[in-house]
C-alpha positions, 0 to 999 in steps of 0.5 A: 555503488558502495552502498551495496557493501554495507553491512558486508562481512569480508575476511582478508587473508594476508601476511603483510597485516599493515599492507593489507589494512592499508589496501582495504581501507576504502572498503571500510569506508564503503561500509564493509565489516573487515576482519583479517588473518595472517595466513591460508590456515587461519582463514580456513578455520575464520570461514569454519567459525563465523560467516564471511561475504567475501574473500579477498585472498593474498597469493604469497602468504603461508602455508608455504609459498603459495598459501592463497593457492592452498586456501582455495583448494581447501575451501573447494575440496570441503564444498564451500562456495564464499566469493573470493577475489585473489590479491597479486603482486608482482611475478604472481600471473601463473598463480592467478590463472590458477586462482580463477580456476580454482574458484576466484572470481576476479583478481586485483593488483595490489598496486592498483588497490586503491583504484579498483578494489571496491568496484570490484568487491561490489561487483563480486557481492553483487553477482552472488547476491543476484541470483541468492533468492532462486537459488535459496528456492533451489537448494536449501533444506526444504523448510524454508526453501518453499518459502523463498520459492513463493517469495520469488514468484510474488510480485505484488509489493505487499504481498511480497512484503508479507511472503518475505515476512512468512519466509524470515518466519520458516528461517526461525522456526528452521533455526529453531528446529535445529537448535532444540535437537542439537542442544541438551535440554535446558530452560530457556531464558524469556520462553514460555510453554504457553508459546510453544503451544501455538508458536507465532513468528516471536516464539520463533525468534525468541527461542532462537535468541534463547538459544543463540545465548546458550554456551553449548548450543549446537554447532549446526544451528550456531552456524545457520543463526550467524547468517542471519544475525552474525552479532547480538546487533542483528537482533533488534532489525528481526525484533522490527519485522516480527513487529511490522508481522504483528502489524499486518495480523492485527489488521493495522495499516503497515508502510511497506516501502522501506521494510521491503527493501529492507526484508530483501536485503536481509534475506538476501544476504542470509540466502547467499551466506548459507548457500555459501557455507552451509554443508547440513542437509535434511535426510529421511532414512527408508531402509539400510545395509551394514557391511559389518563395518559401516551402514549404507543408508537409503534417505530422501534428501529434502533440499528445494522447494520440489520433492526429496532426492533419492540418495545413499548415506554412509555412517557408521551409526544406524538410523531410524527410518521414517525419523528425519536426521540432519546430517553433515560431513564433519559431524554424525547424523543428528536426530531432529524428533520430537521437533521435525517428523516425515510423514509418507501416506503413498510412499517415498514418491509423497513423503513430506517434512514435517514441523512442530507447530505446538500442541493439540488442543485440549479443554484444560491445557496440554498434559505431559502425554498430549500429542504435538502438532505438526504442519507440512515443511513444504507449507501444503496442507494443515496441521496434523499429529505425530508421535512427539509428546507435551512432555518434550517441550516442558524440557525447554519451557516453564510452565 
């Protein structure tokens, strides 16, 4: 059982640090990465900065008398959904009511720590994690969630292994778009044009790592590339599935017991993580009315595998329309073009996401006007072009 907490990022709110370390001692021992705060606002902005498993959350601690009560109502108000268990003492019964309706999923007496506390974090964890691939298909930015959707419903070991492998790939490329958009230009260390004009699985991760070094990189894709690789570690176990993808293109014979189980944990585990605490969501704008003070926007939001929702943005900036924007209650839309376009050929009932997938080819190479193609985000039908030029990549890459 303590095997499941491998590898699980837990954020321990207390204001008694040597209780608390001594209470989640069996925890580190079953595998968990613990980090720990002092207070309920700490907490808040360790869950903001840095991706987090689990909660486990003391019910007498600051801000005030009942900070425990206080995080959960914040982390409930700004739509995050991290598991969270409650830590009581003695006189706290009232609170811990209170705690499970506001979200916590089990609580623990810490006099009863010892005894307890793993099982049920692995209990915790575990119901999160069941469900994370279904509800990945469900809910996250449509990109990668067609890909969870096909891996769910493969069934076939190597296949499934394979699908797993073309489901990490959409999460780098989505990465991927999302970091080039949101981060000034700048040549990126290890990455060549000559990749981005036909962009493999190592292209991808290249760019995210790239990417992920840069001090001013984006704040959304910083966020969405920690729940994947939360440390510089991380990166050699994705450098092995990109090795075990080359493995199956170039035909040779790949041993995939352990690499599914593996591929399965990983993508579990940054299913659930953003399913948690991601809070951006592709919007494709379609038409707008300003009341002359703020625009009310009619979008597309293209989460899930199905097609995109119709729904109102409200901002205080115009947007384009048909030029798909990430957008994020913290922070203004961001134009994802020349990376990301939408394409509607019967209108918005059959409008689509489209993803940079390198450039048209030419018989002497890419000129600076040479139109980038683009493939379906829901992984239907073959490339296409759109309005991006070569010109855009050579602001990332060396020739």
């Amino acid at each position: 059982m303590t095997d499941h907490l491998d590898g699980t990022l837990v954020l321990v709110a207390d204001d008694q640090p040597d209780v608390a370390r001594s209470i989640c001692r069996p925890l580190e021992k079953a595998g968990a990465r613990l980090r720990f705060v002092p207070d309920g606002e700490a907490a808040l902005a360790a869950v903001a900065d840095r991706p987090v498993d689990l909660l486990l959350v003391d019910m007498k601690m600051p801000p005030d008398h009942w900070g425990g009560l206080w995080l959960l109502e914040e982390l409930r108000r700004g739509g995050w959904r991290i598991p969270a268990l409650a830590l009581s003492g003695e006189g706290a019964a009232q609170q811990i009511t209170r705690a499970v309706r506001l979200g916590a999923r089990d609580w623990v007496d810490k006099d009863n720590a010892g005894a307890e506390l793993v099982e049920r974090c692995v209990l915790a964890v575990g119901d999160q994690r069941a469900d994370a691939l279904d509800r990945a298909a469900r809910q996250l930015p449509t990109p990668m969630a067609y890909r969870f959707d096909r891996y769910v419903r493969t069934t076939d070991p190597e296949k499934r292994l394979l699908e797993g492998l073309h489901t990490l790939e959409s999460v780098f490329r989505f990465a991927s778009v999302v970091g080039l958009a949101g981060t000034p230009p700048t040549l990126l260390r290890g990455v060549r044009a000559q990749q981005f004009g036909a962009p493999s699985m190592g292209t991808w991760l290249n760019v995210c790592v790239a990417l992920d070094d840069l001090p001013n990189a984006g704040p959304d894709f910083k966020r969405l590339w920690s729940y994947l690789a939360p440390d510089r570690g991380g990166r050699q176990a994705l450098q092995q599935f990109v090795a075990v993808r080359n493995g199956f293109a170039h035909g040779r014979v790949v041993d995939g017991a352990d690499h599914g189980q593996g591929l399965d944990t990983l993508l579990r585990r940054f299913a659930q993580r953003a399913l948690s605490a991601w809070r951006a969501e592709i919007a494709l704008p379609l038409s707008m009315t300003y009341d002359g003070e703020r625009f009310a926007v009619e979008v597309l939001k293209a989460r899930g595998a199905g097609h995109p929702a119709p729904d109102v943005l409200n901002t205080s900036l115009p947007l384009v329309s048909n030029a798909p924007v990430l957008t994020h209650p913290d922070r203004p839309p961001l134009p994802l073009a020349p990376w990301m376009a939408v394409r509607m050929p019967g209108g918005p009932e059959t409008a689509r996401c489209l993803l940079f997938d390198g450039a048209q080819r030419t018989s002497g190479g890419p000129a600076l006007d040479t139109p980038l193609r683009y493939s379906a985000g829901d992984g239907d039908g073959g490339a296409v072009t759109a309005a991006g030029r070569w010109a855009s990549v050579l602001l990332w890459a060396a020739p």
